[in-house]
C-alpha positions in Angstrom: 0.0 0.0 0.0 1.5 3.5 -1.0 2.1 6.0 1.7 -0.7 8.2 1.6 1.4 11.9 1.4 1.8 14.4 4.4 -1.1 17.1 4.0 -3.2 15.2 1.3 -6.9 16.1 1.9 -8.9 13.0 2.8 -12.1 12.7 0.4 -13.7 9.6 2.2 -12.6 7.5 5.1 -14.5 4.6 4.5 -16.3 2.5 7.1 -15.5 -0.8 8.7 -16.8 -2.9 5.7 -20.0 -4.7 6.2 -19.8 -5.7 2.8 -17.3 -8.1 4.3 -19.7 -9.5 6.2 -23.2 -9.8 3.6 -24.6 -12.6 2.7 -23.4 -14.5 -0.5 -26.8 -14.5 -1.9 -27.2 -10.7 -1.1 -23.7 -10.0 -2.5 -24.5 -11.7 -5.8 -27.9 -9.9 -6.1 -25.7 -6.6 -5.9 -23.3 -7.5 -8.0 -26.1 -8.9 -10.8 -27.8 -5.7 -10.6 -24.7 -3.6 -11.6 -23.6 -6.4 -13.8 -27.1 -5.2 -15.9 -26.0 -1.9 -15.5 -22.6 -2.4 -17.3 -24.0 -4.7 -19.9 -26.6 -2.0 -20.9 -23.7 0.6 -20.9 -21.5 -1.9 -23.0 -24.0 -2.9 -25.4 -25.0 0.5 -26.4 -21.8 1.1 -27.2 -22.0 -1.0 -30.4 -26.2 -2.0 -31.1 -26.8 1.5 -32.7 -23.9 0.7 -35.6 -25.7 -1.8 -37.6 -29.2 0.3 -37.6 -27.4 3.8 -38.7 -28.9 3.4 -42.4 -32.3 2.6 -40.9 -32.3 5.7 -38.5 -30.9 7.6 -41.5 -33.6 7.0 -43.7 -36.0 8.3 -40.9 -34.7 11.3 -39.5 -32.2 12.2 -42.4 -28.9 13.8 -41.4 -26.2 11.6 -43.3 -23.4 14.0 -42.7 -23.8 13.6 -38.4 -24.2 10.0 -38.9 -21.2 9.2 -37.1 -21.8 11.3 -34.0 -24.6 9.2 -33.6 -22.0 6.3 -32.0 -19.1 9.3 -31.4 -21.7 11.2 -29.2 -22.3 8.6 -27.1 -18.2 6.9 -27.0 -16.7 10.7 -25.9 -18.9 11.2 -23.1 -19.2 8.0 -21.5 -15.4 8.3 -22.1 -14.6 11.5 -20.3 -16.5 11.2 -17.7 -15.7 8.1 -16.4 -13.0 9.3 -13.7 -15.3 11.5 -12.5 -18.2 9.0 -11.4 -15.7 7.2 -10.3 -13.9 9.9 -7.8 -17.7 11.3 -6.9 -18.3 7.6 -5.6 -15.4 7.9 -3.4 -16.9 11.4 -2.2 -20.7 10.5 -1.7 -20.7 6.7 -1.6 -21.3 4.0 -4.2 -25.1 3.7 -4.0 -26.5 7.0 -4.7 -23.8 7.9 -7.2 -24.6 4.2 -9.1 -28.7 5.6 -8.9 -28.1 8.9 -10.0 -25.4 7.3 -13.1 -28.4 4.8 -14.2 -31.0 7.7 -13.6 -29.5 9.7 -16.2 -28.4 7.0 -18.4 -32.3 6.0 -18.7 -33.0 9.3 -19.2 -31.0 9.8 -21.8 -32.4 6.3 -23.7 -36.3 8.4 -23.1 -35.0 11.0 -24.6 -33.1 9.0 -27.8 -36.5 7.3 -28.4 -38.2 9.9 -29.0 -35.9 11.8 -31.6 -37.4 13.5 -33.9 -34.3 14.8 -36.1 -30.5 13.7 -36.2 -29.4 16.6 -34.0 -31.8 15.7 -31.6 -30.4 11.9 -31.8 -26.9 13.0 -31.6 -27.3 15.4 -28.1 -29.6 12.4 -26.6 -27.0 10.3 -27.1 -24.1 12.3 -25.4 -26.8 12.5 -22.5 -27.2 8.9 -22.4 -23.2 8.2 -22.6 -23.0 10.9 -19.2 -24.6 8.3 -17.8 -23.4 4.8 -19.3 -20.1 5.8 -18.4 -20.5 6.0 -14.8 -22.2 2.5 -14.9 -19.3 1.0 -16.5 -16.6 2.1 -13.9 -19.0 1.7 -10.5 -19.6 -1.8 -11.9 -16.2 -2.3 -11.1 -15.8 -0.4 -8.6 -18.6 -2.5 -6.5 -16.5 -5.8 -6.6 -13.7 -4.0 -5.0 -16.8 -3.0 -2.3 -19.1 -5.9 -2.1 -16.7 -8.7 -2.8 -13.9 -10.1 -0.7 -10.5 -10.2 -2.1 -10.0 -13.7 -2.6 -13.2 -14.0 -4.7 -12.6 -10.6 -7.2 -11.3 -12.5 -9.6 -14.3 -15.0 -10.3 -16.8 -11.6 -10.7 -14.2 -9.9 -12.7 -14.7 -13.1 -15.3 -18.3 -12.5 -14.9 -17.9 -9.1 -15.8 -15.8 -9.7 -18.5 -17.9 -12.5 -19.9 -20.5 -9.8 -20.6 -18.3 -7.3 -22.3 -17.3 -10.0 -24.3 -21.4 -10.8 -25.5 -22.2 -7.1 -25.7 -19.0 -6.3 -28.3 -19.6 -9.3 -30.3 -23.8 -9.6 -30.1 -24.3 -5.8 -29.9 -24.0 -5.4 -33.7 -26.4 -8.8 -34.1 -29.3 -7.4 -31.8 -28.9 -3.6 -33.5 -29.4 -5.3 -36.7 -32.5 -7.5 -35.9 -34.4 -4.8 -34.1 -34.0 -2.2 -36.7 -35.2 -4.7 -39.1 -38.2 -5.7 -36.8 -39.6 -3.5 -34.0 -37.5 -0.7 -35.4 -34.7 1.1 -34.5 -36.1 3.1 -31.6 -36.8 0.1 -29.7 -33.3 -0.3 -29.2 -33.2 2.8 -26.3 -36.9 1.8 -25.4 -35.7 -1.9 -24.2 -33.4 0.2 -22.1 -36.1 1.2 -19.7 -37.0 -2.4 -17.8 -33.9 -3.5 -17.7 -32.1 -0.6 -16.3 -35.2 0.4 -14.1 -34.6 -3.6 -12.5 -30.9 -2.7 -11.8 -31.6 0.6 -10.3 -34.6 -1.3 -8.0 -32.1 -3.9 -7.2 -28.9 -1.8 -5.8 -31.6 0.8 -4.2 -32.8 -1.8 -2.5 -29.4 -4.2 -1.7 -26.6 -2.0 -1.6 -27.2 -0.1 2.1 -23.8 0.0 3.6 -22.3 2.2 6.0 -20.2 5.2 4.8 -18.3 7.8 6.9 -17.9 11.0 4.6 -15.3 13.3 5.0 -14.6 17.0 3.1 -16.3 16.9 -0.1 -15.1 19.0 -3.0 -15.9 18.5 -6.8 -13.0 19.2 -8.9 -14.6 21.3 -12.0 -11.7 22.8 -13.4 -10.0 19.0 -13.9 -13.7 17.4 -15.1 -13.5 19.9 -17.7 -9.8 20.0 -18.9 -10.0 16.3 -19.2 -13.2 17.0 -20.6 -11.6 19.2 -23.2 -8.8 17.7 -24.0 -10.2 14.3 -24.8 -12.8 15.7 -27.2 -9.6 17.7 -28.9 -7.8 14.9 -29.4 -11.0 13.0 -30.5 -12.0 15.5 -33.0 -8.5 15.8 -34.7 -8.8 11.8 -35.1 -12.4 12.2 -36.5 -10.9 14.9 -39.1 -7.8 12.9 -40.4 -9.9 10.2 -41.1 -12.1 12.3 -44.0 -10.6 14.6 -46.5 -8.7 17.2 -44.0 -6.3 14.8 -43.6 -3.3 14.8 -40.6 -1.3 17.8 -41.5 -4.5 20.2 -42.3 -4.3 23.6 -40.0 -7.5 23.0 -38.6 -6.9 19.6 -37.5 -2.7 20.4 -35.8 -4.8 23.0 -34.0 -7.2 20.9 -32.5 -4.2 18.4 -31.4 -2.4 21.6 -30.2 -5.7 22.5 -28.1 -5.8 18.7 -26.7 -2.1 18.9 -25.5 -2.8 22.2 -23.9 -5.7 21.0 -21.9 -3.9 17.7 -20.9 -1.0 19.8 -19.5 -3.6 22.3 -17.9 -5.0 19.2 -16.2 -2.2 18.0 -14.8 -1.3 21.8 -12.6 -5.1 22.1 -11.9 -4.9 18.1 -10.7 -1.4 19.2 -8.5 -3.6 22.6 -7.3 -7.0 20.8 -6.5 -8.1 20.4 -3.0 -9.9 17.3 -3.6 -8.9 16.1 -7.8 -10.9 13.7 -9.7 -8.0 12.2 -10.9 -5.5 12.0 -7.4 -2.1 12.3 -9.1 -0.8 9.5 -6.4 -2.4 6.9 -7.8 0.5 7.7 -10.5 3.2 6.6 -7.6 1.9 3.5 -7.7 3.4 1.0 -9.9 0.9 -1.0 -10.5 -1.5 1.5 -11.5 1.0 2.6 -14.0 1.7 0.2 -15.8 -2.3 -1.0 -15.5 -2.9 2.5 -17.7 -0.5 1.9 -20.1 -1.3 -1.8 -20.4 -4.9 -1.4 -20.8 -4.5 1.8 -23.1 -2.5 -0.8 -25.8 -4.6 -3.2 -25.2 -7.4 -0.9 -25.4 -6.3 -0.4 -29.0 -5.4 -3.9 -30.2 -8.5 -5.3 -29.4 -10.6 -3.0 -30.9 -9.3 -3.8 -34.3 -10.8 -6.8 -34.1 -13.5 -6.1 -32.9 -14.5 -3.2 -35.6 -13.2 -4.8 -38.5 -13.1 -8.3 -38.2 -16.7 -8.0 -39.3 -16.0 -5.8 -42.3 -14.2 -8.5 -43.6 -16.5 -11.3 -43.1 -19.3 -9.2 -44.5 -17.2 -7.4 -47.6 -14.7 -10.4 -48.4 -16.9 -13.4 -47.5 -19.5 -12.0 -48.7 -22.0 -13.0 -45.8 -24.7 -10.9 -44.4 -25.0 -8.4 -41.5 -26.8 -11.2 -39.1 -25.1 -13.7 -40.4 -21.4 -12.1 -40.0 -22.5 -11.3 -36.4 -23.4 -14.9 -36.0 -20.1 -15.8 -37.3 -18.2 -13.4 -34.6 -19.9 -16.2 -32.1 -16.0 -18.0 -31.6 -14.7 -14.6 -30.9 -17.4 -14.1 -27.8 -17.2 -17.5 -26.6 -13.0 -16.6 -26.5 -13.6 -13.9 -24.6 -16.5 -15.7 -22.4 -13.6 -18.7 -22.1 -10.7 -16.5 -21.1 -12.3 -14.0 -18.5 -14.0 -17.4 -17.0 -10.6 -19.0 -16.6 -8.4 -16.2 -15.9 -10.9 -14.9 -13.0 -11.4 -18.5 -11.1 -7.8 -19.0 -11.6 -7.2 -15.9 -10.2 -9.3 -16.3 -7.3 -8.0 -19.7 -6.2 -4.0 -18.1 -6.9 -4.2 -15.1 -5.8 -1.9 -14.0 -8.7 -2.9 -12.2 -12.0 0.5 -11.5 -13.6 0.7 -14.1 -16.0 -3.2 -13.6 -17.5 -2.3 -10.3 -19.7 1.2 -11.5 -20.4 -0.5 -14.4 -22.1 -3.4 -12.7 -23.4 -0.7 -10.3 -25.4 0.6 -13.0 -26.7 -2.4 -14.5 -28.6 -3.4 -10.9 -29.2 -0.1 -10.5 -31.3 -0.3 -14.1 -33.1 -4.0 -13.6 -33.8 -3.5 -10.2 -35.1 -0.8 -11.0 -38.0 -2.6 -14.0 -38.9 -5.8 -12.1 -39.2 -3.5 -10.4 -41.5 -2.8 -12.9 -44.1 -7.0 -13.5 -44.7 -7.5 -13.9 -48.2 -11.1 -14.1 -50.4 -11.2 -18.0 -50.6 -9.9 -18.9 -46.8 -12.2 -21.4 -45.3 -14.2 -20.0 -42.5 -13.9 -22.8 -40.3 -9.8 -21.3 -39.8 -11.0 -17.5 -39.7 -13.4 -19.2 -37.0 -10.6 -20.7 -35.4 -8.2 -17.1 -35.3 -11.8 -15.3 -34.0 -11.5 -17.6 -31.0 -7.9 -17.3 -30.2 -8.3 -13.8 -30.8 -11.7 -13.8 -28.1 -9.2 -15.3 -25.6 -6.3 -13.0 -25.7 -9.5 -10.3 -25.4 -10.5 -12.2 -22.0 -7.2 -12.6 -20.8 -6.2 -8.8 -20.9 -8.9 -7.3 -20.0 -9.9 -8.0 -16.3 -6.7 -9.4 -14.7 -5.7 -5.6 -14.8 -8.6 -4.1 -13.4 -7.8 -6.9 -10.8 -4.3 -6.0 -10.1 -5.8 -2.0 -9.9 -8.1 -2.9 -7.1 -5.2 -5.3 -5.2 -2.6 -2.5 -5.5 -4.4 0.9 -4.1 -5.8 2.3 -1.0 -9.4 1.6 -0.2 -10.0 5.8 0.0 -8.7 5.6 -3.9 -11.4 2.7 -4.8 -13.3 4.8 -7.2 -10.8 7.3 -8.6 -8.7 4.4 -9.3 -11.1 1.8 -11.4 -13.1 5.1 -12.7 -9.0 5.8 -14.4 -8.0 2.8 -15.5 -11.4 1.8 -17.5 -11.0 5.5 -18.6 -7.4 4.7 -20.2 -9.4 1.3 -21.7 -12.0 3.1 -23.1 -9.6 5.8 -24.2 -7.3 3.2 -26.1 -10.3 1.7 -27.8 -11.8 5.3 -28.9 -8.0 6.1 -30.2 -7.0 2.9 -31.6 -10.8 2.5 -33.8 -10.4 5.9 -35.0 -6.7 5.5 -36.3 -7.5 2.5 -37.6 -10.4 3.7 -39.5 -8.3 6.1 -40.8 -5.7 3.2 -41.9 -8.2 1.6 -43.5 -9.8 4.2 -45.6 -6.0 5.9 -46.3 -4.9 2.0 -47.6 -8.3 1.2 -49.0 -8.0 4.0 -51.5 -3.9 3.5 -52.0 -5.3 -0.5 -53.2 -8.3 0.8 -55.2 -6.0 3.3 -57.2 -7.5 5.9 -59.9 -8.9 3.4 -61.6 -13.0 2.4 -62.5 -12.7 0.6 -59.3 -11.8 3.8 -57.7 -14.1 5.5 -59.2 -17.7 3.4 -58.6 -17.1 2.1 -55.6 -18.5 3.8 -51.8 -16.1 2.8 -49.2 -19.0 3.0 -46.4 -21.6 0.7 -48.3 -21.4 -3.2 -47.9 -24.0 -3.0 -50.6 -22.4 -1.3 -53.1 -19.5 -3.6 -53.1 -21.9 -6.9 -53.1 -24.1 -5.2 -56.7 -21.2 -4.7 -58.6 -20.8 -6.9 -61.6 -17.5 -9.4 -62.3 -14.8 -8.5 -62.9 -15.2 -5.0 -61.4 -16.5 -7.0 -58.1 -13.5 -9.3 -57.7 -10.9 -6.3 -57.9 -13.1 -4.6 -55.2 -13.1 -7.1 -52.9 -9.5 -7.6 -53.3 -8.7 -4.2 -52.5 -10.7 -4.4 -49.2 -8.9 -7.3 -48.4 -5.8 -5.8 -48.5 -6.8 -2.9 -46.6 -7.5 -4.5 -44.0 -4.5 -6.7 -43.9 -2.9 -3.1 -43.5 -5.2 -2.8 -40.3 -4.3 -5.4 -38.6 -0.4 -5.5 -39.3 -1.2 -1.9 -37.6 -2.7 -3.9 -34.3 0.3 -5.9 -34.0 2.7 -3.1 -32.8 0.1 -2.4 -30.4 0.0 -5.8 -28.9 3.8 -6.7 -29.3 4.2 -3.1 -26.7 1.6 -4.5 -24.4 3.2 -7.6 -23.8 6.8 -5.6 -23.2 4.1 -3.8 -20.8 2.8 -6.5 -19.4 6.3 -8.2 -17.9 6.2 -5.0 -16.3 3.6 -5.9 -14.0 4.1 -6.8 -10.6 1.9 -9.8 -8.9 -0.1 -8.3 -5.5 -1.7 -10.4 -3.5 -5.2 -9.5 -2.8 -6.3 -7.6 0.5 -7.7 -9.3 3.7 -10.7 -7.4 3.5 -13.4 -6.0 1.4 -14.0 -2.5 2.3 -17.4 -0.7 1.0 -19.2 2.8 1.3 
């Protein structure tokens, strides 16, 4: 445990945990109800993709399509420190209500849309609150659960990441096609309503508050910064390209407010991000390890499917269905990795594995040509699902092992944000990869000029030979993407040797 600094303001003393004493049953009510939580939070972060032509074609607005998913990935993004230090401030149950409050509020709100920009602001509303869900999630384990048994609920967790990423894009599909696509944010509303009625109910611990401050200045140079960095991304990936004045200038902005954010952090009374946590090891290398990892994963993730659906030729729902080996990976690896964990006590060797299979699967996804068999792109999906499974938890584990129970929040709210953050990076340079190498393999020819690199179905009604030479060129563009992923993972397992093995605390301490 680090030595808490002389002078350092104290933002909660928690309580003597009675979560070390609830009931097993009671514990794994709590712990289902934010699980719900998470899973909504998760899913919505990848449903909405498949039904963007069918909101399109009802509310119109092509050119903020992509805000539509952006909206809601920046501000669940952002915020997620912050839900995570306010926790630490007020207590894990009425910050959890007040996160799922607005997050259903926001889904109201989406459902009723009546024009893109409408859609788009609904959406940021809703990620304000689907971020917070995501990190408290976590954060409750570290309350609720002792030590010893983390590691199991952390698979748990994981396991439903793992079905949101990979059936998200399935169950956006189908209801777009059949209730419609403003079902998707109406289903929101008994599900998350049950999760809200279940920790409302459950989660009554005792807390002991001490000063409370809320650190606005760093909420909104992270803020800031983030949505700089973001929108510079967002711009090189369209005609502005890297180099274009407006976009240096938004990059410029970013690394202004990130270094604005670090004296306002050293300044604040009470900061949402405590700059300690950055003494610590562990949580260093945690952020830098899940950042990478962050990225790597992602390319999977986003474009594995593009090439199932453009190079194989096989259908929205049915490419979805096909990503099943990838979830059940990630299912298999969390499952394992968090029991194994639990009966250990040691977590070290989980990511170092899981970076490992991330790097083999990556270049092999690499060398996927028109004509290779599913059943061995089924086969890479898997491995691919368990390097997934294997990174992603064990270092949330090690976060909680490694810092002080007054740090809980702050602490798992940080390191999901550097996930999150590495995802939201890593898909948006990749995109840009893939539409910079897309158009280097298309060339200036009739190819070039007919085809729509954002429409499946263009590609699938073009006539032979015109077809073939499409389909090759997308191929090869996203061999380019994931030769670009393996760097990525090669760094995280340098990262990962970095890690040091903590064995877990004798107690589980709750607000």
């Amino acid at each position: 445990m680090s030595a808490r600094p002389e002078g350092t303001p104290t933002s909660t003393v928690p309580a003597p945990a009675e979560a070390a004493g609830m009931p097993a049953r009671r514990a794994r009510l709590v712990v289902g109800g934010v699980m719900t939580g998470m899973m909504l939070s998760a899913l919505d972060q990848t449903v909405v993709s498949t039904a963007l032509p069918r909101i399109v074609s009802d509310l119109g607005g092509l050119s903020r399509l992509s805000w539509v998913v952006t909206g809601y990935l920046l501000t669940s993004m952002v915020v997620t420190p912050l839900w995570g230090k306010l926790s630490d401030m007020y207590g894990r149950r009425p910050v959890y209500l007040a996160a799922i409050g607005v997050f259903l509020a926001g889904s109201l709100l989406c459902a009723v849309a009546q024009d893109i920009t409408q859609l788009v602001v609904f959406r940021a509303v809703q990620g304000l609150g689907g971020g917070g869900l995501f990190a408290l999630a976590m954060t409750v384990i570290g309350d609720v659960v002792p030590p010893a048994e983390r590691g199991r609920y952390q698979g748990w967790f994981g396991a439903v990441f793992g079905l949101a990423s990979i059936g998200g894009p399935v169950l956006g599909g189908w209801l777009a096609n059949g209730p419609g696509w403003r079902w998707i944010f109406w289903i929101n509303l008994p599900i998350g309503l049950c999760s809200l009625l279940v920790v409302a109910r459950l989660l009554r611990v005792t807390t002991v508050r001490g000063p409370q401050r809320i650190d606005l200045a760093g909420a909104a140079l992270i803020t800031a910064g983030v949505t700089a960095v973001l929108l510079y991304l967002d711009r090189a990936a369209d005609d502005h390209g890297w180099g274009s004045p407006a976009g240096l200038g938004l990059l410029a902005a970013g690394a202004a407010a990130g270094a604005l954010f670090v004296l306002a952090e050293r300044r604040a009374a009470d900061p949402v991000i405590p700059l300690r946590l950055f003494a610590n090891r562990v949580f260093r290398v945690a952020g830098v390890f899940g950042f990478l990892a962050g990225a790597a994963m992602f390319g999977g993730i986003v474009f594995l499917p593009v090439h199932l659906q453009v190079v194989s030729g096989f259908s929205a729902t049915r490419a979805g269905l096909a990503m099943l080996p990838a979830m059940l990976g990630i299912v298999a690896g969390t499952t394992v990795a968090g029991r194994l964990i639990s009966s250990r006590g040691r977590y070290k060797a989980y990511p170092v594995a899981g970076s490992v299979l991330l790097v083999a699967a990556t270049a092999l996804l690499a060398r996927l040509r028109p004509d290779t068999p599913y059943l061995w792109t089924a086969l890479l999906a898997l491995v691919f699902g368990v390097g997934v499974g294997l990174t992603t938890q064990p270092v949330l584990t090690a976060v909680q092992n490694s810092v002080e129970p007054r740090d809980m929040g702050a602490a798992m709210g940080t390191a999901n944000f550097f996930q999150r953050m590495g995802a939201a990076i890593g898909t948006a340079v990749l995109g840009a990869v893939f539409a910079a190498r897309l158009e280097h393999h298309l060339g200036s020819g009739t190819a070039a000029a007919r085809v729509d690199s954002q429409s499946v179905e263009a590609v699938r009604g073009l006539a032979e030979p015109l077809r073939s030479e499409v389909v090759t060129a997308f191929s090869r563009a996203l061999d380019d993407v994931f030769l670009a992923c393996v760097p990525c993972a090669v760094v995280a397992f340098a990262v990962s040797l970095l890690l040091k093995d903590t064995p877990p605390r004798d107690r589980a301490l709750s607000q």
